[in-house]
N, C-alpha and C positions, 0 to 999 in steps of 0.2 A: 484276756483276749480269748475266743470262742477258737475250737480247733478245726482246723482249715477243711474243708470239705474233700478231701481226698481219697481217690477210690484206692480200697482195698486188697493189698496184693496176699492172695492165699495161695497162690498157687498155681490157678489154675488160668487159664486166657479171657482176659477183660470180655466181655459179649457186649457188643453194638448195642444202645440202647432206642428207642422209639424217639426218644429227644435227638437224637444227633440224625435218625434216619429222616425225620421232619427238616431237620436244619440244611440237608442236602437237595431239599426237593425246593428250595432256593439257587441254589447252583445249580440246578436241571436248567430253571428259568436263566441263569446266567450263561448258560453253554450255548443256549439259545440264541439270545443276545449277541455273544461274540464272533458264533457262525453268521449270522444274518449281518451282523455289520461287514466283515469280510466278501461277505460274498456282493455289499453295495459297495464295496470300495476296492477293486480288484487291479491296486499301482502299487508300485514299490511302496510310496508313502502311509497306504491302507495298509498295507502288509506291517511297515513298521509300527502303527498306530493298535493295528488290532494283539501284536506282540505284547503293548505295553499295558493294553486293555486285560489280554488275559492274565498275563503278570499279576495284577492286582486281582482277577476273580480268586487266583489259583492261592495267591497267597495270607489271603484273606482264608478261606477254607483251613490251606495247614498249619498257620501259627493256631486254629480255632481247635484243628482233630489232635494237635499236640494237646492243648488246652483239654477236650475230653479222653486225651487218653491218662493226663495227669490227675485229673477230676471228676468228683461222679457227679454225670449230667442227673441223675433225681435227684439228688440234693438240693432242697428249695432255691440256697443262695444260689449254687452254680447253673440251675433249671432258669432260673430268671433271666443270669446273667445271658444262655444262650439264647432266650427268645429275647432277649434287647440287641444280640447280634443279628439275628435275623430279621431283626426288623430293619436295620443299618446293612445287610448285605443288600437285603431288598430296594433299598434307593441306590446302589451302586447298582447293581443290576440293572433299574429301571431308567438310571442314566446314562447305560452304554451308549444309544445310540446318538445320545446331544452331545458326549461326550468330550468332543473336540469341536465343540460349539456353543450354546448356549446353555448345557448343563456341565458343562467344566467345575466348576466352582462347587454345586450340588453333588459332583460326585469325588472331590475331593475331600470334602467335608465327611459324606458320608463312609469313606474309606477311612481315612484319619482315625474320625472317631470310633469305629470297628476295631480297628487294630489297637489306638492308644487305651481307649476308655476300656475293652477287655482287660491290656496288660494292666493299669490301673488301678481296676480291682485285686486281680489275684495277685498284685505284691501287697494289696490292703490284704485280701484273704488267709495269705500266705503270716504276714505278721515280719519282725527283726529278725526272726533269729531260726527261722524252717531252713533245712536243709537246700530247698529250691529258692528261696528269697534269692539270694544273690543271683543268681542266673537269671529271675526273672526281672531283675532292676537291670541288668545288663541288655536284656531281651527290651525293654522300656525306653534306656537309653537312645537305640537304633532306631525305634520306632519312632520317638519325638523329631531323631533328628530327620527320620524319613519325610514324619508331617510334613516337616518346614518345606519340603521340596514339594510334596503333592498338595499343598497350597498355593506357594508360587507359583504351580504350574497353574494353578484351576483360572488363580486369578489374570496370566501372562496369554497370548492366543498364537495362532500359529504352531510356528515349529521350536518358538520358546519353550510352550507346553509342554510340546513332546520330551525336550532336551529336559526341563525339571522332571517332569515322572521318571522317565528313564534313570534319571539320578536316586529316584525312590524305590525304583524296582532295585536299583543295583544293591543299595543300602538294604533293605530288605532280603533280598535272595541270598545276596552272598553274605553277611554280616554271623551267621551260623557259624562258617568255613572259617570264622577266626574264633569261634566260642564265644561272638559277640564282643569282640575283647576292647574296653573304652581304659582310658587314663582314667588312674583314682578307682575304679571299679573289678580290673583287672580282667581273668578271659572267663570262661566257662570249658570244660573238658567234657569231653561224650561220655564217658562214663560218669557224669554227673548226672544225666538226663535218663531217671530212672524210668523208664517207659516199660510198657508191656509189651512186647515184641508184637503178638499174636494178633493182638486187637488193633494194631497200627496198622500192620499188612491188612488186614480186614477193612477198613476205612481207605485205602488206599484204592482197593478192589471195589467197594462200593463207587467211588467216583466215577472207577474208568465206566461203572452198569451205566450208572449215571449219563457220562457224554455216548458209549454205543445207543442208548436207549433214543436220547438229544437225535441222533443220525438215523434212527429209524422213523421217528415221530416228524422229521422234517422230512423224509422222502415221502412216507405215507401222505402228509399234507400237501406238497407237493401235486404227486399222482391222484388225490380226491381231487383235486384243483381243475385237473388238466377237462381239458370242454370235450376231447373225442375220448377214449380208450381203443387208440387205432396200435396195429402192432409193435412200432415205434416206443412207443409209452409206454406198454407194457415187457419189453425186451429191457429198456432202461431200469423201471420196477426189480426186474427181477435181477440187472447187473448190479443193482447198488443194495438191495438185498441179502445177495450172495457175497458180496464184499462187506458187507458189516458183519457176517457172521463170519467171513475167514478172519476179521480182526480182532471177533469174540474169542474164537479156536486159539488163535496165535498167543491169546494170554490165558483166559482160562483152561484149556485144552493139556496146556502143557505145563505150566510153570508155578499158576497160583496158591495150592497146596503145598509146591515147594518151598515158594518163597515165606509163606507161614512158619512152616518147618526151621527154617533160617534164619529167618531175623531173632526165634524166637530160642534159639541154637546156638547165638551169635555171644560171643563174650563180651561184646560194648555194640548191645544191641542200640546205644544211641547213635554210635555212627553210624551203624548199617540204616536203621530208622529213618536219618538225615539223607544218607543215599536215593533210598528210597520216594523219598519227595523231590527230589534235585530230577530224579529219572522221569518220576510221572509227570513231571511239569511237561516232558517233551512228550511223552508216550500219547497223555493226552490231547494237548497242541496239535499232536498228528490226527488222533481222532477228529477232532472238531475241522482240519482238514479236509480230511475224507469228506465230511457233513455238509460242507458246501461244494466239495465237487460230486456228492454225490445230489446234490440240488441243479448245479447245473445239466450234469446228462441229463434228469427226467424234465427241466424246465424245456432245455433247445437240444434234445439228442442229434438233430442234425446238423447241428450248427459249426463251423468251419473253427479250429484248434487255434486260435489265438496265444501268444505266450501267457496273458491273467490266467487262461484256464486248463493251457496246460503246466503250467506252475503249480496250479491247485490239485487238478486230479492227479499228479506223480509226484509230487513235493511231499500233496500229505499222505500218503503212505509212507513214502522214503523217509520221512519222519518218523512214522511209528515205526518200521522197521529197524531202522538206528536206534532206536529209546528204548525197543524190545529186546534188542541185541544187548544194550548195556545192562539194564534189567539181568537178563539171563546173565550176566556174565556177573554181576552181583549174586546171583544166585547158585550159581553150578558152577562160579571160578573160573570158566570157559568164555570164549567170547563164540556163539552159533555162527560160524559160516554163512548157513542157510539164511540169514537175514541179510548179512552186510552183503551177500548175494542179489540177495531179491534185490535191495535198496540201489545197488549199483545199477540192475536188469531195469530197474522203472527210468532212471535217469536217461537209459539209452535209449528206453520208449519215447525219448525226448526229440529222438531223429524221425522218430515214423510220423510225430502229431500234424507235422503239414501236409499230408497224405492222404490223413482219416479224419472222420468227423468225430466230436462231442462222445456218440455212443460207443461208436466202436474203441476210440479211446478207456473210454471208462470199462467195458470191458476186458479189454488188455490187462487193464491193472487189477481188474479182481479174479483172473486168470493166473495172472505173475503170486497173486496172495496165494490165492490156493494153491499152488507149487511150492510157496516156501512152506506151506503148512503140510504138506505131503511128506516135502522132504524132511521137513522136523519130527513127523511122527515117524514116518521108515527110521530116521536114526535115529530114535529113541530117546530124541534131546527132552521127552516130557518125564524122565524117569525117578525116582525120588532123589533128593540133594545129596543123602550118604554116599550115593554112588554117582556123584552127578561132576569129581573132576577129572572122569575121564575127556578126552574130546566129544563132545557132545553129536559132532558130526557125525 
């Protein structure tokens, strides 16, 4: 048997390769996707659909960046393997929006086969008798059985669907939190999952560029769109603007150097690892929030605060601010004030929105960002991890 294409631990922190930075600009197009379906589906119903929609983009990605943190993506075999993923992320993506219609079934398939047919490989890769084999026959296990579900659903319609993916989300997402652990097979332990600390947090931070980038590139299109450039337009422009860079500030500003520092510090850098993708799922959820209310202020700034869109412009912050807050508290041991602050402060924005319109709204809330990022930098909550369990406040 040929020996398994694994990247090389010397020492020093795994560096992002051009193959993985390629494999994300797939995901740009799926952040896309999942904003814009939300933002056409603005019920309870849409909300729980686009949940289960993003579940699958998000975890399609991290079982992939676990995959190149364990494996070096120039390596012919494993180079291939990820452009045969990208090709298979690429029809889930391009099926978000039939997705709970007439591309069900297409974008089961193409999920399925992403997540199975990778694990697939690297237990062929891997061989009997590698130190990860077991973990990733275990990792295999879940994912078959998740198949089963995200086929019944593609082929079931309505609210069956929903009820089978969500059975596949769950299997997936949480099936980690037990070391994937099957009868006959046994568990997996975190410190089995020898990962590079450094280069995981790195991938992690690329994503979130990733959806901020998604949230500017849809305002800008947006605002090129609009037929006048009358004050209105450009006041919105500039609130959703100023609001994707307080979300920029909120993580890279203060924490993402840390968080490098840490994971990579960490004595079972696999659970923190694990952490870390459990947190970003929400962190970024919040993002791609934000991205469609920041579409709607610049679409109808004067348009009267319905509950779909005030849900949207204070939910997804109050999102990122909760995901941020756990984040940091992973990181510095602390849980920030200054966020579960803000996050409460947007909620109560929830009594003014029958008041104000669309814009002023959205201003509100990138007013309420910038205050929690005020108050984060005055108390110094951005300062390195060594000295990061003090109160961060």
């Amino acid at each position: 048997m040929h020996n398994a294409a694994l990247r090389q631990r010397d020492g020093a922190q795994a560096r992002v390769t051009s193959e993985e930075l390629l494999f994300d600009l797939v995901y740009a197009f799926a952040a896309t996707q999942i904003s814009h379906w939300l933002l056409d589906h603005l019920t309870l119903l849409g909300l729980a659909q686009t949940l289960v929609l993003w579940f699958a983009v998000w975890l399609g990605w991290q079982y992939t960046c676990w995959t190149t943190n364990w494996f070096d993506p120039q390596a012919p075999r494993i180079r291939g393997l990820l452009l045969a993923i990208m090709l298979l992320a690429l029809g889930v993506a391009s099926a978000i929006p039939g997705a709970f219609a007439e591309r069900g079934l297409v974008f089961a398939l193409c999920y399925a086969g992403l997540q199975v047919g990778r694990t697939v490989f690297l237990v062929w890769e891997l061989g009997p008798g590698h130190a990860l084999s077991a973990n990733h026959r275990r990792i295999l296990g879940w994912l078959l059985i998740a198949a089963v579900f995200w086929l019944a659903g593609g082929l079931a319609d309505g609210g069956a669907r929903l009820a089978w993916w969500a059975l596949a989300v769950a299997c997936e997402y949480f099936s980690p939190m037990t070391g994937f652990a099957l009868p006959g097979l046994g568990r997996s332990r975190t410190s089995d999952w020898t990962i590079e600390g450094g280069h995981l947090a790195e991938r992690c931070q690329s994503f979130v560029i990733v959806a901020l980038g998604e949230a500017l590139l849809s305002s800008a299109g947006v605002f090129s769109a609009a037929p006048h450039w009358d004050a209105p337009i450009v006041s919105a422009l500039l609130a959703t603007f100023v609001g994707t860079l307080a979300l920029w500030w909120l993580y890279f500003g203060t924490s993402s150097h840390a968080a490098t520092r840490a994971i990579t510090a960490s004595g079972d850098p696999g659970r923190m690892g694990a952490s870390f993708h459990y947190i970003h799922a929400l962190l970024i959820a919040g993002i791609i929030g934000c991205a469609v209310g920041n579409d709607l202020v610049l679409a109808h700034p004067h348009a009267a605060v319905g509950w779909p869109q005030g849900a949207v412009l204070l939910g997804g912050p109050a999102l990122y601010l909760l995901g941020s807050a756990v984040y940091k508290h992973v990181v510095y041991g602390c849980m920030p004030t200054s966020h579960v602050a803000g996050a409460l402060a947007l909620l109560a924005l929830g009594l003014a929105a029958p008041w104000v319109d669309v814009l002023v709204l959205g201003w509100l809330t990138t007013v309420l960002l910038l205050a929690v990022g005020a108050w984060e930098l005055w108390r110094g909550e951005g300062r390195p991890a060594a000295a990061s369990h003090a109160d961060p406040d």
